[in-house]
C-alpha positions in Angstrom: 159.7 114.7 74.6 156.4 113.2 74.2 156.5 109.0 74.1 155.3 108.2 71.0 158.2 110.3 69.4 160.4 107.5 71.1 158.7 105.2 69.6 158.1 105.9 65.7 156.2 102.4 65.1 153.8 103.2 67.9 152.5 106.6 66.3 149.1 106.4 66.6 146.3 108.8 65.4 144.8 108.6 68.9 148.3 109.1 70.5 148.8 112.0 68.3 145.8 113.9 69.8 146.2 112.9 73.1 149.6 114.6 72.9 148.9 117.6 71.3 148.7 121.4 73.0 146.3 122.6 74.9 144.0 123.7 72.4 142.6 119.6 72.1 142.7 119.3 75.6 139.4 121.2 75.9 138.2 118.7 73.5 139.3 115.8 75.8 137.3 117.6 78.5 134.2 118.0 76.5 134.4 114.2 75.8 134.6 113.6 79.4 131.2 115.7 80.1 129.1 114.4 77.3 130.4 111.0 77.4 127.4 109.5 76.4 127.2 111.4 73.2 130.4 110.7 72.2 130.6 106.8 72.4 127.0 106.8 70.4 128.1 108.9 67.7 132.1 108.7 67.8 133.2 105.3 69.2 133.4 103.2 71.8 135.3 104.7 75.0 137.3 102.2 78.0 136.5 98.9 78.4 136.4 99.6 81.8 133.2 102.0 81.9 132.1 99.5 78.9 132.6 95.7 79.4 131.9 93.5 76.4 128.8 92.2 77.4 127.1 95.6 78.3 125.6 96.9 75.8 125.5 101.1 74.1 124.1 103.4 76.6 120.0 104.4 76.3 119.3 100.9 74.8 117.4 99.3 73.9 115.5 102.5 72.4 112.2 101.2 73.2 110.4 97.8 74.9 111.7 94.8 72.9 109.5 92.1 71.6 112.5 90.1 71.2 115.7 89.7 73.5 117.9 87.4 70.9 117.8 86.2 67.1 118.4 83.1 65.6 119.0 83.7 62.0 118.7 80.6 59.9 120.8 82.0 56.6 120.2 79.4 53.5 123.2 80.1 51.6 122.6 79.8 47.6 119.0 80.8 47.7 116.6 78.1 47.9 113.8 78.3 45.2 110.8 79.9 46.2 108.6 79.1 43.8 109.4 75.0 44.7 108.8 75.6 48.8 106.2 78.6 49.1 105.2 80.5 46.2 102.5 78.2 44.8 101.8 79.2 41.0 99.4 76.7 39.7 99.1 78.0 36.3 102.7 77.5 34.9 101.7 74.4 34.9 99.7 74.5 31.7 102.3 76.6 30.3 105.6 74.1 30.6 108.1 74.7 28.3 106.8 77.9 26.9 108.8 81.1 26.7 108.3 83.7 29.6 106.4 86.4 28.2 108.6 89.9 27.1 106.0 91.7 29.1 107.2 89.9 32.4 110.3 90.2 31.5 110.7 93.6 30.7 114.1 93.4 30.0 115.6 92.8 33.4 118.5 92.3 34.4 120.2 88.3 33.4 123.3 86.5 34.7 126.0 85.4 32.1 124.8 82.3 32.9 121.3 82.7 30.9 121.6 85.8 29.3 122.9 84.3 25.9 120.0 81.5 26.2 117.7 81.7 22.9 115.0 80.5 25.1 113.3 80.8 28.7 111.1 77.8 28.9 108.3 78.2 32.0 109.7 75.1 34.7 106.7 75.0 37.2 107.8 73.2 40.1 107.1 69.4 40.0 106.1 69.4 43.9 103.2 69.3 45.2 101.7 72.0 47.4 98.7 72.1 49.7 97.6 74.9 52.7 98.7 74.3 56.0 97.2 75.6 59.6 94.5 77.8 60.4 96.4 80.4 58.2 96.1 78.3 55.2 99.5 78.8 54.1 100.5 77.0 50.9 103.8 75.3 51.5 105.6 72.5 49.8 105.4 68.5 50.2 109.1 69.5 50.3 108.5 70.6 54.0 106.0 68.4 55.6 107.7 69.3 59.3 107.6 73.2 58.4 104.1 72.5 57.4 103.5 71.5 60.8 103.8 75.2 62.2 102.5 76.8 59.2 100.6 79.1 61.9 104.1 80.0 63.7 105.0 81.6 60.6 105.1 84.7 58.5 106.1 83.6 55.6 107.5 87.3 53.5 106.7 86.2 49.5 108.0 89.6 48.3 111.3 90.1 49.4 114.0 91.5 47.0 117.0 93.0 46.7 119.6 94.9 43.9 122.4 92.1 44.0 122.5 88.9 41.4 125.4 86.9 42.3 126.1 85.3 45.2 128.7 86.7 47.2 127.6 90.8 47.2 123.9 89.2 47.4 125.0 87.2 50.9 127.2 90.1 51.8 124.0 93.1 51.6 121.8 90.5 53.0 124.3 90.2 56.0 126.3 93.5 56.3 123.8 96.2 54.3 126.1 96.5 52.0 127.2 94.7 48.5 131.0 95.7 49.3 133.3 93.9 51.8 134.2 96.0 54.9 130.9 96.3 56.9 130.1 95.0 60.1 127.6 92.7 60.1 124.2 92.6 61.3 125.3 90.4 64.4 128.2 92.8 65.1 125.6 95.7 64.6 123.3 93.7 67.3 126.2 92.9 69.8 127.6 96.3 69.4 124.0 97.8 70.0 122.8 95.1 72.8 125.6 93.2 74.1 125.3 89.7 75.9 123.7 88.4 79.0 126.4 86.5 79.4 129.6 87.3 80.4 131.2 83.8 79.8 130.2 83.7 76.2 130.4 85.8 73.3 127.3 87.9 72.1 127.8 87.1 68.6 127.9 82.7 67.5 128.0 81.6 64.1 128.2 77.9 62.6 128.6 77.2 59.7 127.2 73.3 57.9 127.1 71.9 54.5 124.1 70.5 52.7 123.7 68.0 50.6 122.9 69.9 48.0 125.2 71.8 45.6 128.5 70.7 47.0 130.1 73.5 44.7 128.0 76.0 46.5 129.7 79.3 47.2 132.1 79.9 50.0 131.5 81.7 53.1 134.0 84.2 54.1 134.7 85.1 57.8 134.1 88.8 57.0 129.9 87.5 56.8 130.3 87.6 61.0 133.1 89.7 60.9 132.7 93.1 62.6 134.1 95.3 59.9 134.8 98.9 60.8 133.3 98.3 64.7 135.7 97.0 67.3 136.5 93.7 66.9 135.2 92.3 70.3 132.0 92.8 68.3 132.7 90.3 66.0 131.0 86.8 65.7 132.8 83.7 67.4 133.0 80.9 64.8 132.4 77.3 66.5 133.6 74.8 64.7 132.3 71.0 63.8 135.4 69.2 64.9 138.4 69.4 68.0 137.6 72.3 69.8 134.7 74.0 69.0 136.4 77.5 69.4 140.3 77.3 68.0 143.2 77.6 71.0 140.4 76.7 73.9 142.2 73.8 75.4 145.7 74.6 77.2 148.6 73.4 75.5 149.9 70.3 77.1 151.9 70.9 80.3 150.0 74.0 80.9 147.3 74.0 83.3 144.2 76.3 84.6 146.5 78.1 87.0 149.6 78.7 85.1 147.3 79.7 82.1 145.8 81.9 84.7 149.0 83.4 86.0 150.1 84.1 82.1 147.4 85.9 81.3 147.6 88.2 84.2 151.1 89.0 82.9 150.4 89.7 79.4 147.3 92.0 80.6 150.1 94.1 82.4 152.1 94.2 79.0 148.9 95.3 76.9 148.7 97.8 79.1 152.1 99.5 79.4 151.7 99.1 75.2 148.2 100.7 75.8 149.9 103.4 77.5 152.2 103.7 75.0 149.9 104.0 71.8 146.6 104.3 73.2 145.5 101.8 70.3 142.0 100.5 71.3 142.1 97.5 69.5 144.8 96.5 72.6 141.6 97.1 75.0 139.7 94.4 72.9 142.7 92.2 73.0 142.8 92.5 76.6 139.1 91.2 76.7 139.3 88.7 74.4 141.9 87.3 76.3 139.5 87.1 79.4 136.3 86.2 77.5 138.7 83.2 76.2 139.6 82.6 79.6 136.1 82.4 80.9 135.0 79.9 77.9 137.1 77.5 78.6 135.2 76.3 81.6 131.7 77.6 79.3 131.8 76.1 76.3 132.4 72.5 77.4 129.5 72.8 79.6 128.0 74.4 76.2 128.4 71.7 73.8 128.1 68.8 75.7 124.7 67.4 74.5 124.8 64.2 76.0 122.3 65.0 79.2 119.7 66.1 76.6 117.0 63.7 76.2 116.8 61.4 73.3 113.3 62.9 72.4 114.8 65.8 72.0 117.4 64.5 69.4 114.4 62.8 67.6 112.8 66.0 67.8 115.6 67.6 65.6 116.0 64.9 63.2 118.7 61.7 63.2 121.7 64.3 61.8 121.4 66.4 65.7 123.2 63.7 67.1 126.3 64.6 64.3 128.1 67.4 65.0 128.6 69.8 61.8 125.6 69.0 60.3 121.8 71.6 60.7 120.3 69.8 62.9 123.2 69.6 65.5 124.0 73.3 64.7 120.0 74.0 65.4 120.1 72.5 68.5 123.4 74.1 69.6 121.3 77.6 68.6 119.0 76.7 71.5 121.4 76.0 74.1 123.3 78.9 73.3 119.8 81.1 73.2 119.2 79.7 76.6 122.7 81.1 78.0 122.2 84.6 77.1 123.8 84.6 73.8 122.4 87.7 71.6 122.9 86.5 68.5 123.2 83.1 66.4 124.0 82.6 62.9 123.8 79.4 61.2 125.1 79.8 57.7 123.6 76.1 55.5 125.3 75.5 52.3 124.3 74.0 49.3 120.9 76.0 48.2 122.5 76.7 44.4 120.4 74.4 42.2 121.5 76.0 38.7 121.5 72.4 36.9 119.4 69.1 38.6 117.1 71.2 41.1 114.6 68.4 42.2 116.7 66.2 43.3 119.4 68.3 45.1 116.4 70.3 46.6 114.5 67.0 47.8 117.9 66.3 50.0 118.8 69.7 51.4 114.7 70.1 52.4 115.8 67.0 54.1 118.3 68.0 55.9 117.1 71.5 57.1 113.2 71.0 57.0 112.8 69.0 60.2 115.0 70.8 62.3 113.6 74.1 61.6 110.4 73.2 62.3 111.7 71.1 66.2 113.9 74.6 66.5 110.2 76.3 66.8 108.6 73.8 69.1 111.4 73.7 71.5 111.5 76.9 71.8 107.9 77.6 72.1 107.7 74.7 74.6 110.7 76.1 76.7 108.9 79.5 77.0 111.4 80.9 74.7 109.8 81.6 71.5 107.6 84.5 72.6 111.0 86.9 73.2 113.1 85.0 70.5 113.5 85.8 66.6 114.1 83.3 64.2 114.6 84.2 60.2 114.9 81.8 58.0 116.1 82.6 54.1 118.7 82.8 51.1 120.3 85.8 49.1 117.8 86.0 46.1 115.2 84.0 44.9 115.4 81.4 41.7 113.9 82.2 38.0 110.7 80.5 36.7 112.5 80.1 33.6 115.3 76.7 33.3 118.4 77.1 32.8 120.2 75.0 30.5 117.8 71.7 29.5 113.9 71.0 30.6 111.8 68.0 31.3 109.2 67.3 33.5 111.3 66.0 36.0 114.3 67.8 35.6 115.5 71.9 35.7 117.7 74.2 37.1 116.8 78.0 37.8 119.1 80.9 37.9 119.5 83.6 40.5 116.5 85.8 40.8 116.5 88.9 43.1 113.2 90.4 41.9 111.4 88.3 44.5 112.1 85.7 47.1 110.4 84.3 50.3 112.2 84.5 53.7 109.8 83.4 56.7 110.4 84.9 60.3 108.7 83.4 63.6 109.0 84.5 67.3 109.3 87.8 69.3 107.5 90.3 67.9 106.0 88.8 64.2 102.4 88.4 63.9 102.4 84.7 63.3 99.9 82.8 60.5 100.0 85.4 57.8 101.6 85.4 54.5 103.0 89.1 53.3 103.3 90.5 49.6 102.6 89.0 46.5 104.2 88.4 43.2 102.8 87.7 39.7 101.6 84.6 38.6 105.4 83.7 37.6 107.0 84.4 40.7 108.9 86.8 38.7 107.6 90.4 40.0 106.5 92.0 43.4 102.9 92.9 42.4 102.1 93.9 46.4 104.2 94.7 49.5 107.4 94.6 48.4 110.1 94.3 51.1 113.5 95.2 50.7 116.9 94.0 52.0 117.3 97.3 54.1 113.3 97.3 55.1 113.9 93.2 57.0 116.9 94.5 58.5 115.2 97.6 60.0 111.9 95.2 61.1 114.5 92.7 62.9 116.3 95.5 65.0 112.8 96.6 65.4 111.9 93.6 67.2 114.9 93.8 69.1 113.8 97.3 70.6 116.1 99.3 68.4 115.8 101.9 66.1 117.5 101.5 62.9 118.1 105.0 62.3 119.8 105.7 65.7 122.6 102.4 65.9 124.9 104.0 64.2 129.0 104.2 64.4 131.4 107.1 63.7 133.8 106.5 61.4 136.0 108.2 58.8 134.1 111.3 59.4 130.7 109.8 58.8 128.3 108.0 61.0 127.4 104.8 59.3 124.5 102.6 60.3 123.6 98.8 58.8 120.6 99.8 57.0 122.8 102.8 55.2 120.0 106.0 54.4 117.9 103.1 53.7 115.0 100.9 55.6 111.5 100.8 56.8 110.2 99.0 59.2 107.5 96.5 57.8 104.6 97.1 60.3 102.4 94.8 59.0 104.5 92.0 59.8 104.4 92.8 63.6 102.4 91.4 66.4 
């Protein structure tokens, strides 16, 4: 009698097949001669024949300008038209409704769609151009002013979602609905690591001192959805350990730890045997990735041989764990070891009431080390085959919400247009892309969609975006859905 019968909570769908008369067994064999085809287009095969840090076979599809990301997400989209969307003419219209014709009966939050009014708030900052590029960027960033000619900054990017949490989910995952993997997963799926001590996929999270209510972040934004879960991102954390369980219990050391994992290998794999469950293979290697970090990620995130021009570099706050500019730094360190992927998630960007002032401090806190992020990179001879992005969800209305003076607004969510900026491997540097209207309200060139910046960053990274894709339920699925075009005239 075949095992999983003896075992009735062990019935698997895999086990199933596997067990099944002959007629599936040619299937099996087909499998085995056209292996290749089957673990692109019908999931991943052994761990053996596919460690965690190697990456699908045939890629990257084509050269890479860019071996690694650093995606610097500003969660609660910052206002666009206050950091790089200079509109000098609202200002002789303060106060005064936004015109029906801009309008055009768009789409409103609860939050302002029973307003009576939509009084024009033109940002009370200054702006002036910057670089041989003559970008026209904020007093708010004097330090990201400084490499204005790094940059291309993207002034037309928008997207279909209006509240926060499906707007950070597409931006992240392709997707307004939970259950995706998300674009690190996609990339450490498609990629792997160059390092075999440390995951491919790292993502920190800090808070701002902006809106303290800001939205939550939900593990599911580095989570690997429907791929295996060794794809998943690693979360380090600000305080104790920076990965949860590293350190050995008390009384346990390095070689009994050693020994106990060697015995609970040999148990996942009789259970392996038994079910044929692959999510056992990734607990197997989790196990032994976890192993391996122990002795990594103190090496990691000890920053205390870096020198101190470094930390002034970054900004007083890199010498405080938790906070952007120590989670910046970290980015580079972990850059430098091979990892493929980093994600730091910055909280506070949701200026609905009191935008100048909470702006002023989160520009503060993330503006400098942004900018030293570029320069030490470009100084370490990494910034040529690394890409950095740097943006929110949506952009922010033109219009205040709730009460207006002239030092004092709130804007609402606005995903008509917004302005994300990339720098690094493979981005033609000192150009501004797209346009919008003189209110910052509507794309009137170049628009660039949520599926089109996901397609031009696997792009960088050597990969076609119609090609990664995964097998499941029947249906290959792929990050940028049936969607995406790579924006060419963004590229070096």
């Amino acid at each position: 009698m075949p095992q999983f019968f003896q075992h009735p909570t062990l019935i698997h769908r895999r086990q199933i097949i596997k067990n099944t008369g002959l007629g599936l067994g040619a299937i099996a064999l087909t499998s085995l001669m056209d292996s290749e085809r089957l673990f692109a287009e019908d999931g991943p095969v052994s761990l053996k024949s596919h460690p965690q840090h190697a990456g699908q076979p045939g890629l990257p599809h084509f050269a890479a300008k860019a071996k690694r990301v650093i995606y610097l997400f500003q969660s609660g989209a910052p206002s666009q038209m206050d950091l790089f969307d200079y509109k000098p003419m609202l200002a002789e219209r303060f106060g005064t409704d936004l015109p029906d014709s801009i309008r055009q009966g768009q789409r409103l939050t609860g939050m302002t769609a029973t307003q009576d009014r939509f009084p024009i708030a033109p940002s009370r900052f200054r702006f002036a151009q910057h670089g041989r590029s003559g970008a026209w960027i904020s007093e708010l960033m004097p330090h990201t002013a400084k490499v204005a000619d790094h940059l291309c900054l993207i002034r037309s990017m928008h997207t279909e979602a209006i509240n926060h949490d499906p707007a950070v989910t597409f931006l992240q995952t392709g997707a307004q609905l939970a259950g995706r993997p998300s674009i690190g997963s996609w990339i450490s799926y498609g990629l792997g690591s160059e390092n075999q001590d440390l995951p491919a996929f790292v993502a920190m999270v800090s808070q701002g001192s902006g809106n303290p209510a800001d939205q939550p972040l939900y593990d599911r934004l580095w989570g690997s959805g429907f791929l295996p879960t060794r794809y998943q991102g690693v979360k380090f954390r600000s305080f104790g350990d920076p990965v949860l369980y590293l350190s050995n219990p008390n009384g346990l050391d390095a070689s009994m730890r050693r020994r106990m994992l060697d015995d609970l290998k040999q148990l996942n794999r009789m259970q392996l045997g038994e079910s044929g469950d692959p999510e056992i293979e990734t607990r197997i290697a989790q196990y032994e990735m976890a192993f391996r970090m122990q002795t990594s990620v103190p090496e990691l995130t000890d920053v205390s041989q870096e020198p101190k021009h470094v930390f002034e570099m970054y900004g007083p706050d890199s010498e405080k764990p938790g906070t952007y500019a120590a989670n910046c730094l970290m980015a580079r360190r972990l850059i430098e070891r091979g990892v493929r992927f980093v994600q730091l998630f910055h909280r506070g960007w949701d200026q609905h009431v009191n935008l100048p002032k909470q702006i002023e401090g989160q520009c503060r806190d993330t503006d400098q080390p942004s900018a030293a992020l570029i320069r030490d990179l470009e100084q370490r001879g990494l910034l040529d085959d690394t890409l950095i992005v740097w943006g929110g969800e949506f952009g922010r209305t033109v219009y205040c919400q709730g009460k207006l003076t002239t030092e004092d607004y709130g804007r609402d969510h606005h995903p008509r247009c917004f302005t994300v900026w990339l720098a690094g491997g493979g981005i033609r540097s000192g150009m501004t892309y797209g346009t919008t209207d003189d209110y910052s309200y509507n794309i009137v060139q170049d628009p660039v969609h949520v599926h089109d910046l996901q397609a031009t960053i696997l792009h960088c990274l050597g990969v076609d975006h119609e090609k990664l894709h995964y097998k499941v339920q029947g249906r290959n699925f792929r990050l940028t859905d049936v969607h995406g075009t790579v924006v060419k005239g963004v590229l070096g």
